[in-house]
OpenMM code with the backbone's topology and positions (N, CA, C; nanometers):
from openmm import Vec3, app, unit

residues = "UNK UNK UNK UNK UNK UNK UNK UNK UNK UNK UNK UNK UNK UNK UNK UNK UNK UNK UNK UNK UNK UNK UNK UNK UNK UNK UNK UNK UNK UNK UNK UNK UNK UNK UNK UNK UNK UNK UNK UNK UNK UNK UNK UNK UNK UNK UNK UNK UNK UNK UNK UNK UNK UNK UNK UNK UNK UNK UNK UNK UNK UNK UNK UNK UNK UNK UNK UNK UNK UNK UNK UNK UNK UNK UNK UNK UNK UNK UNK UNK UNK UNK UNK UNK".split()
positions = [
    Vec3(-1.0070, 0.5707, -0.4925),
    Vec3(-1.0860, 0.4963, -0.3990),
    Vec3(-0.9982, 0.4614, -0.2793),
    Vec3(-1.0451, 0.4882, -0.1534),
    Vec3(-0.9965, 0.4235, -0.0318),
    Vec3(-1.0301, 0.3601, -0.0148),
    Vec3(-0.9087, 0.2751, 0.0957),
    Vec3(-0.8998, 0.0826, 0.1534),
    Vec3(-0.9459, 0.1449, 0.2575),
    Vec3(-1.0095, 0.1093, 0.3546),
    Vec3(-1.0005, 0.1412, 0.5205),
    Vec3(-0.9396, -0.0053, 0.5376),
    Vec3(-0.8817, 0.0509, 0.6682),
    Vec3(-0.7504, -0.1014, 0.6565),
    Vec3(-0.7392, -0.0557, 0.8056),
    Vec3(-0.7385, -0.2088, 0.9120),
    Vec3(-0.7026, -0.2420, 1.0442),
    Vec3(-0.5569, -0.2573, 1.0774),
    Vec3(-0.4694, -0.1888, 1.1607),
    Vec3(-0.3552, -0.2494, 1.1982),
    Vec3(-0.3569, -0.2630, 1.3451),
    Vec3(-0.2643, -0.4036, 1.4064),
    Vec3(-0.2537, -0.4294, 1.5459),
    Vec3(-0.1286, -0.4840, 1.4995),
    Vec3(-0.0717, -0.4502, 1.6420),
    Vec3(0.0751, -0.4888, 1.6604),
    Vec3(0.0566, -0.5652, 1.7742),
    Vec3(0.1383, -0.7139, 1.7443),
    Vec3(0.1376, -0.7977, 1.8538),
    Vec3(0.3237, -0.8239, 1.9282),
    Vec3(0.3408, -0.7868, 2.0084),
    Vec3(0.4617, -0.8559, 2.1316),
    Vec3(0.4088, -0.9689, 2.2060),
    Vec3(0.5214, -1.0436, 2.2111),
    Vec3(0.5202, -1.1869, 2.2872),
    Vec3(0.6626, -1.2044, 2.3299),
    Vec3(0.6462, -1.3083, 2.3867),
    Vec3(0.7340, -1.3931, 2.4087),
    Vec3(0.6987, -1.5486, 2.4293),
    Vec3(0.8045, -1.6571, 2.3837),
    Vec3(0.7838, -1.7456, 2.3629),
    Vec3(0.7290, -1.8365, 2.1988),
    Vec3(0.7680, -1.9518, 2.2007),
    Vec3(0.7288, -2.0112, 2.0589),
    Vec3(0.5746, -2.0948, 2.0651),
    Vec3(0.5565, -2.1015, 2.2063),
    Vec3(0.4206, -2.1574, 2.1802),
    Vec3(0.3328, -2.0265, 2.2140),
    Vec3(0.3279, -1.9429, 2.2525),
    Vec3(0.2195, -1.8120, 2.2497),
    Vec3(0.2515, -1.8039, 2.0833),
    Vec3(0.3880, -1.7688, 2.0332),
    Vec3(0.3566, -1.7755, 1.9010),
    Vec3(0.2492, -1.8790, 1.7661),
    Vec3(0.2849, -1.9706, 1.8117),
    Vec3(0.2104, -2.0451, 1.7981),
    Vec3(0.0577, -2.0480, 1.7798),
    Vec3(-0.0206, -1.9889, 1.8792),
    Vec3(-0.1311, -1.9400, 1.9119),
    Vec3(-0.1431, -1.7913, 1.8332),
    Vec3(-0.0754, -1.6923, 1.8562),
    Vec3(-0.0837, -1.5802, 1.7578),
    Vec3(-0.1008, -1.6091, 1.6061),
    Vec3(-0.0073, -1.6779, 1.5478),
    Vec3(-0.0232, -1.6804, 1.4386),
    Vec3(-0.1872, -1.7497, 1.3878),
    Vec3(-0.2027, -1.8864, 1.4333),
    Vec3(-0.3677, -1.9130, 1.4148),
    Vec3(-0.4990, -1.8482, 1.4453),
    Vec3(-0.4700, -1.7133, 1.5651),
    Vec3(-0.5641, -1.6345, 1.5550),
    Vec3(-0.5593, -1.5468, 1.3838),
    Vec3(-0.4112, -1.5219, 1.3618),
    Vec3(-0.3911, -1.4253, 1.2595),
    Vec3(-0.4861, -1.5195, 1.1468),
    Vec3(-0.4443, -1.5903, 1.1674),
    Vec3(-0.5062, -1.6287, 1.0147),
    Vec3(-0.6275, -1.7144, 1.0105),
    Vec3(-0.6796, -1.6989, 1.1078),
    Vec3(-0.8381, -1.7305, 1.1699),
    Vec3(-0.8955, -1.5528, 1.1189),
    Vec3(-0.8387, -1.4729, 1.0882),
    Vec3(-0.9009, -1.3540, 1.1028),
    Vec3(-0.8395, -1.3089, 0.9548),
    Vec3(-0.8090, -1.4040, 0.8752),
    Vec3(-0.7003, -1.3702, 0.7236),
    Vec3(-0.6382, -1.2434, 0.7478),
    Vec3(-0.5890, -1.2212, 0.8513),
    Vec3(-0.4754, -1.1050, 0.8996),
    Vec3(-0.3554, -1.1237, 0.8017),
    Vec3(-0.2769, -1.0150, 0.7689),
    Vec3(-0.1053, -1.0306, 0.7110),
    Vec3(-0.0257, -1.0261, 0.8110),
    Vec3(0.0468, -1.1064, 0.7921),
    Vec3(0.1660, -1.0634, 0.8967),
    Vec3(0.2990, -1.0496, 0.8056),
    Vec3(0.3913, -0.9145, 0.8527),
    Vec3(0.4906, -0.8752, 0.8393),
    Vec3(0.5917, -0.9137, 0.9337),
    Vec3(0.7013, -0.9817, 0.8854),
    Vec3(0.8434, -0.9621, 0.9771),
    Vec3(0.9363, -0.8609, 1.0784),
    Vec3(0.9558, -0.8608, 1.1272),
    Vec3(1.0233, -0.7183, 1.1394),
    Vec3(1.1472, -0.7791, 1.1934),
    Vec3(1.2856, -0.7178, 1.2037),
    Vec3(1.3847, -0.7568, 1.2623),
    Vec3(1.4125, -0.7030, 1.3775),
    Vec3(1.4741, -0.8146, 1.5083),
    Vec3(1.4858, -0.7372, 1.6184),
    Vec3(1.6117, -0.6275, 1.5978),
    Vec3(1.7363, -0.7041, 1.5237),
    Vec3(1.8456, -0.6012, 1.5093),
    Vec3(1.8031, -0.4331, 1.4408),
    Vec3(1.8907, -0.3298, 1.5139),
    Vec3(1.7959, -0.1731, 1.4783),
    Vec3(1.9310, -0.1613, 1.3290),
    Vec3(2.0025, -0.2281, 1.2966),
    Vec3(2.0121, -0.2076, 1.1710),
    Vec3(1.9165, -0.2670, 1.0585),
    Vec3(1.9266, -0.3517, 1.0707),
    Vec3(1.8107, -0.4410, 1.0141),
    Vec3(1.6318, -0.3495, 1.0105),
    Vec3(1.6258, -0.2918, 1.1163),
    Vec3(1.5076, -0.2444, 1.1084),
    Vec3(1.5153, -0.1019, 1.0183),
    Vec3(1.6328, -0.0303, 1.0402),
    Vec3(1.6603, 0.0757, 0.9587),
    Vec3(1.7188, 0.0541, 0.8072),
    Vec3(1.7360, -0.0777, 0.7591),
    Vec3(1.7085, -0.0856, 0.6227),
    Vec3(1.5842, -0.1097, 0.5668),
    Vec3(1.5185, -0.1986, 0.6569),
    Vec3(1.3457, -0.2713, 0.6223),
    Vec3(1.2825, -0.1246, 0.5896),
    Vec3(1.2873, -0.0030, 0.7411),
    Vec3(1.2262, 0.0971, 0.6723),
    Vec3(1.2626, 0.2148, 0.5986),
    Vec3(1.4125, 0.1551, 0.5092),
    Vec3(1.4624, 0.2391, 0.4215),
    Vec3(1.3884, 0.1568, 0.3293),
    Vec3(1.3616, 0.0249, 0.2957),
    Vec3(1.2994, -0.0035, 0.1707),
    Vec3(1.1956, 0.0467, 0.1465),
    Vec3(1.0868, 0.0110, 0.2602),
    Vec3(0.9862, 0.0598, 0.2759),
    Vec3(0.9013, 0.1863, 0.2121),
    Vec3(1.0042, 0.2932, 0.2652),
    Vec3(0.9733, 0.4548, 0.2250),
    Vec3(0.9998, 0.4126, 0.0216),
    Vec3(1.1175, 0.3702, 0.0483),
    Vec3(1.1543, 0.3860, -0.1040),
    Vec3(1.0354, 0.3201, -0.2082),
    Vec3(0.9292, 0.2348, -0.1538),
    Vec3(0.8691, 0.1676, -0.2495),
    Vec3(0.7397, 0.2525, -0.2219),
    Vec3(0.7660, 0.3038, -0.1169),
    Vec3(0.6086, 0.4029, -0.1282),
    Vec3(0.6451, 0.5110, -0.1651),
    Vec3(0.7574, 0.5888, -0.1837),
    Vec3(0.7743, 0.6644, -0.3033),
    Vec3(0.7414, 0.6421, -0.4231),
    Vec3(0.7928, 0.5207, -0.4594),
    Vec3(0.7832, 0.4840, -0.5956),
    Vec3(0.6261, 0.4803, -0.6357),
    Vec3(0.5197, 0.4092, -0.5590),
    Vec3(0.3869, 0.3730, -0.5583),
    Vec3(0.3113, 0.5535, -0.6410),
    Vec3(0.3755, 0.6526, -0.4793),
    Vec3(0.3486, 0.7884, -0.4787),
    Vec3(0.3814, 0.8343, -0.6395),
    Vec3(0.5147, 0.7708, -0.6877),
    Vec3(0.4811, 0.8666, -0.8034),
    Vec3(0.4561, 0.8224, -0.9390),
    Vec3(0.3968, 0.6904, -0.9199),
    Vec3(0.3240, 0.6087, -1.0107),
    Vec3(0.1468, 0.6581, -0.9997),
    Vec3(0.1010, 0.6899, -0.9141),
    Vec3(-0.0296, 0.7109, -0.9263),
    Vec3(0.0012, 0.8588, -0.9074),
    Vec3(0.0979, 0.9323, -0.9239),
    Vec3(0.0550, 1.0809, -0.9321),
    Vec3(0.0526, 1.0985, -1.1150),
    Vec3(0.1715, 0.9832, -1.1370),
    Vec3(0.1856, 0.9953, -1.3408),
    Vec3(0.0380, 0.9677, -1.3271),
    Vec3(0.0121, 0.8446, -1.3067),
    Vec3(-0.1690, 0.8051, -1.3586),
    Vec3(-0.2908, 0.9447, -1.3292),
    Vec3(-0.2730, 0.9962, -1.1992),
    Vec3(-0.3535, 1.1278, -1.2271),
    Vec3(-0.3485, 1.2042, -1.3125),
    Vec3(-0.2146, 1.2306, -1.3261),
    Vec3(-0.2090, 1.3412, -1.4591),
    Vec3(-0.2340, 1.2830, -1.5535),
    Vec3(-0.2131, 1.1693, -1.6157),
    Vec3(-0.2515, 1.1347, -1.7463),
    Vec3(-0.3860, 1.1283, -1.7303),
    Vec3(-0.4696, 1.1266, -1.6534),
    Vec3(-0.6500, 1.1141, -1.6476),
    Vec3(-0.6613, 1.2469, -1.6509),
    Vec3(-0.6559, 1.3153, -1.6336),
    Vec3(-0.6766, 1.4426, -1.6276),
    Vec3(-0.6526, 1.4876, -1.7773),
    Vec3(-0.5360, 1.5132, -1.7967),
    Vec3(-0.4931, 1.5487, -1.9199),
    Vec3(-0.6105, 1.4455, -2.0833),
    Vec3(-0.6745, 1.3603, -2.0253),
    Vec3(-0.7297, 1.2789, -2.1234),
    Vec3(-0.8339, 1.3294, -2.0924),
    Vec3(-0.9170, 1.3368, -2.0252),
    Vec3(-1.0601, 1.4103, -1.9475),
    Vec3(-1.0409, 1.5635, -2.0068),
    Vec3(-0.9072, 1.6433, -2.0283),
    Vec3(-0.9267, 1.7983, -2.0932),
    Vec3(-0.9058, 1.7758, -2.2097),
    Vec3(-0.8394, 1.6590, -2.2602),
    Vec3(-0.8311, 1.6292, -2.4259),
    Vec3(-0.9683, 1.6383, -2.4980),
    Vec3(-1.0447, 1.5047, -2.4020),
    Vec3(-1.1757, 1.4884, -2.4008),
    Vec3(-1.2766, 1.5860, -2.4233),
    Vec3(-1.2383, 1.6584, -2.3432),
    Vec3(-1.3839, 1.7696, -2.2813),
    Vec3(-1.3370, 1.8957, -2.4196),
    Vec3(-1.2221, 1.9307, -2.4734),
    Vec3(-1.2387, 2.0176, -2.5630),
    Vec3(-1.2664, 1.9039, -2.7386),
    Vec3(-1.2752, 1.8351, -2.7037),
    Vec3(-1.3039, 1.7760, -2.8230),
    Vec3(-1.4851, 1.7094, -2.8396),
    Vec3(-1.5129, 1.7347, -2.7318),
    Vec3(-1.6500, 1.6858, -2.7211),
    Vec3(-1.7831, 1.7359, -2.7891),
    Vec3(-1.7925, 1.8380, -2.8414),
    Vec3(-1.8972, 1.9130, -2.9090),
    Vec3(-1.8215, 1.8950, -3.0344),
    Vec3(-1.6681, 1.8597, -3.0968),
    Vec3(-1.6380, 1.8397, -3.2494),
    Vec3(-1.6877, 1.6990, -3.2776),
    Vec3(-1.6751, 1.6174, -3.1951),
    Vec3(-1.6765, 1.4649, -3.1832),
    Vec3(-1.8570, 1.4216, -3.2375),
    Vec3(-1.9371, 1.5444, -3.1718),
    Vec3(-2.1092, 1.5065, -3.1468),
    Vec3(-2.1448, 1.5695, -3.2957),
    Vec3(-2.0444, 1.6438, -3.3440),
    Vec3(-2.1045, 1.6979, -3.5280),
    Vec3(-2.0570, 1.6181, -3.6351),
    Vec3(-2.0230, 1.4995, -3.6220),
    Vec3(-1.9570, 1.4355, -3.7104),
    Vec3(-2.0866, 1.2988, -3.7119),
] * unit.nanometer
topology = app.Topology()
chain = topology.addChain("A")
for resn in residues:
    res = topology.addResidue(resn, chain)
    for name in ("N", "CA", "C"):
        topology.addAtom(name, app.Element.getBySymbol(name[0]), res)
C-alpha cells in the first residue's frame, strides 16, 4: 500500500519568522526535520539516512518473499487441505 505524502522545504532567516513557521507547521500537523547547516554534519545525517532506508528496503523485501513463498505453500496445498 502507498502513503501519498506532501513535502515543502522552508528557508528563513531570523528567530521570530521562525517562530511563526513553526505554528503554521503544526497548525497543519506537518513534521519537521533538523538539518545541519555544517556540510559535514549534513553528509553524515544523509549517510544515516540512506543506511536506514536500506535497512527498511531489505526488511520488506524479506517480508515479500516470505508472503509469497506462504501464498505457493498455500496454493499447492489447497485442493489436499479441501479433502480432508
Amino acid at each position: 500500500m502507498e502513503t501519498e505524502k506532501n513535502v515543502f522545504v522552508v528557508f528563513y532567516a531570523g528567530e521570530k519568522v521562525k517562530g511563526k513557521i513553526l505554528k503554521i507547521c503544526d497548525a497543519f500537523g506537518a513534521n519537521r526535520y533538523p538539518f545541519a547547516e555544517e556540510l559535514g554534519k549534513q553528509a553524515q545525517m544523509i549517510s544515516e539516512v540512506s543506511g536506514r532506508l536500506a535497512e527498511l528496503k531489505t526488511t520488506i523485501d524479506a517480508g515479500l518473499l516470505h508472503r509469497v513463498n506462504l501464498l505457493q505453500n498455500i496454493g499447492t496445498q489447497y485442493e489436499q487441505w479441501n479433502l480432508l
